[in-house]
N, C-alpha and C positions, 0 to 999 in steps of 0.2 A: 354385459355392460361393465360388470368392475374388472374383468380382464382387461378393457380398452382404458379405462380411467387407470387403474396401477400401472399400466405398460405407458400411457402418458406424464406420468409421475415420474417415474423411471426416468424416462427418456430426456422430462424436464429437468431435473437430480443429476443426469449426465452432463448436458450441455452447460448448466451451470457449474459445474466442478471443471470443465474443459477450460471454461471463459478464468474460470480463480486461478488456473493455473496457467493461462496465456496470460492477462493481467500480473502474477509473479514471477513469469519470467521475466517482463517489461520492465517492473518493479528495480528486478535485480540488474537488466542491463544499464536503468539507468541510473541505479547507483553506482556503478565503474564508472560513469563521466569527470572528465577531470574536474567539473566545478563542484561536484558533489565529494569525491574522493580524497580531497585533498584538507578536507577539515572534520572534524567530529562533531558531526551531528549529533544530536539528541533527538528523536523522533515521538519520548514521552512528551504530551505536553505538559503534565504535571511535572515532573521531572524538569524538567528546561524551568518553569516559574520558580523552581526550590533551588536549581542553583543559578538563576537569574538573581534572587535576594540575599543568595550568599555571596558571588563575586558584585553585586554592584551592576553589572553590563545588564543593557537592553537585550530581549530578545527580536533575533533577526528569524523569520518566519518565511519559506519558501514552499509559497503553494502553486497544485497544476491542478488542470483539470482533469488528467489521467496519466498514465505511463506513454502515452503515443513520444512516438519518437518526433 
């Protein structure tokens, strides 16, 4: 019985390391899109409020529900 439960683990442990790494490819192709590429992001969001309060500018915030194309 704990052969089947480790090997289930495992197996769970797999598939989710496959999914973080199909999700960071996505990641990464859609950061080559030209609306994304062509300006510099800040992706902290702490970071983005601290120099949000030093230059003065609003933050402009660009959220998805995932990497799908």
């Amino acid at each position: 019985m704990k052969t089947v439960s480790l090997a289930t683990f495992v197996l769970a442990g797999l598939s989710t390391a496959s999914a973080q790494d199909a999700m960071q490819e996505k990641l990464e192709k859609k950061l080559q899109s030209p609306f994304l590429s062509k300006a510099a992001w800040i992706t902290d969001y702490d970071k983005a409020r601290e120099e949000s309060k030093k230059s003065g500018k609003l933050i402009f915030a660009y959220f998805t529900r995932s990497y799908a194309n």
